[in-house]
C-alpha positions as CSV (number, residue, x, y, z in Angstrom):
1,X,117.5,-82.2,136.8
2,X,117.9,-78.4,135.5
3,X,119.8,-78.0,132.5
4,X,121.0,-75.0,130.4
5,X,120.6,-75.8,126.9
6,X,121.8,-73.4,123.6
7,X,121.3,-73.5,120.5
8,X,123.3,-72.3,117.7
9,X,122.7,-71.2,113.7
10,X,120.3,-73.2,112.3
11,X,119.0,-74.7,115.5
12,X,118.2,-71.4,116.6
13,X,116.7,-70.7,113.6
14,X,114.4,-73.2,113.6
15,X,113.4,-73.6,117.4
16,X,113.1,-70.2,117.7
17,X,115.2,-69.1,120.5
18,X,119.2,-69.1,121.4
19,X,118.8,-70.6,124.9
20,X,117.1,-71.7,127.8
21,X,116.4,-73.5,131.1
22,X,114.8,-77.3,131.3
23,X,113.8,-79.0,134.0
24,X,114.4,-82.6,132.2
25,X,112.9,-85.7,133.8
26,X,114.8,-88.5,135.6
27,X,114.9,-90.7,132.7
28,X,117.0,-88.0,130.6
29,X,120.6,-89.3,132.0
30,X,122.1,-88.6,128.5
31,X,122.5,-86.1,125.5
32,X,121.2,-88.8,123.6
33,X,118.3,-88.8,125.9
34,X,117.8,-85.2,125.5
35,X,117.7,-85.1,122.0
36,X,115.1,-87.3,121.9
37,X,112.7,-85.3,124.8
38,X,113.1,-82.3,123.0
39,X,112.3,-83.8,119.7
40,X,109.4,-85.1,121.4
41,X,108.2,-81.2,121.8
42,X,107.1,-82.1,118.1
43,X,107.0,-79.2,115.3
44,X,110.0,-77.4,114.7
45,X,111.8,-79.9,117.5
46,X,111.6,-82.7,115.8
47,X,112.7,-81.6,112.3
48,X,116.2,-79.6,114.1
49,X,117.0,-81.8,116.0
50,X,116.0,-85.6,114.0
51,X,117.6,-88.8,114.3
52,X,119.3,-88.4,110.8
53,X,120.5,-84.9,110.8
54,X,124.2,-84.2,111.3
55,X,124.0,-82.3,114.1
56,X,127.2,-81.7,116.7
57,X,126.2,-81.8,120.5
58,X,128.9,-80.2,123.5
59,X,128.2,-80.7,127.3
60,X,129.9,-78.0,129.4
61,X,132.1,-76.7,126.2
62,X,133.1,-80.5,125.6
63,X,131.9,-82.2,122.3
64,X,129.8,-84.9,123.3
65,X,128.4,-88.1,121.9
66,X,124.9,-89.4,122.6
67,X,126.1,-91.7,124.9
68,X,127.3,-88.5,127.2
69,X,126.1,-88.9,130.2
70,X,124.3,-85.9,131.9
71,X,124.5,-83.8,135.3
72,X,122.6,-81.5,137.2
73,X,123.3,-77.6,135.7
74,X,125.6,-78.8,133.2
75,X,125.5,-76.8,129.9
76,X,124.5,-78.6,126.7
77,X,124.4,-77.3,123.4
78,X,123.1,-78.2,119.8
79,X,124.4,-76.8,116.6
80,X,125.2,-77.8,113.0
81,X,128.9,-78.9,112.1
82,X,131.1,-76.1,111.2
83,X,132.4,-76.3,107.3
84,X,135.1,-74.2,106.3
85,X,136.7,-73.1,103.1
């Protein structure tokens, strides 16, 4: 499954890059699931995007939970929660 994945503020920062395309394997069938591959990248991967950091996921401009399942060239992105003030 292709995917195109984004990543905003400090996500960015710390992977390095704003956006790309992943071929995931078949066993990636949620965001939850993808979290965890790209974590398993190591480095940078698994500090931004770790089990225990608050961290906001959206599939296709939709805020999504782990449990959000996944489809071929759907759009998933990563970023920090907003604060405001």
């Amino acid at each position: 499954m292709q995917l195109e994945l984004r990543y905003f503020a400090s996500v960015r920062e710390q992977v390095g890059q704003g956006a790309e395309r992943a071929e995931v394997p078949a066993e990636v069938r949620t965001v939850g699931d993808l979290r965890a591959w790209l974590r398993g990248r190591g480095g940078a991967w698994t500090e931004a995007l770790a089990d225990g950091r608050a961290l906001r996921m959206a599939v296709d401009h939709a805020v999504a939970r782990a449990d959000t399942p996944l489809a071929d060239g759907c759009e998933v992105a990563f970023f920090p929660p907003v604060t405001g003030g």
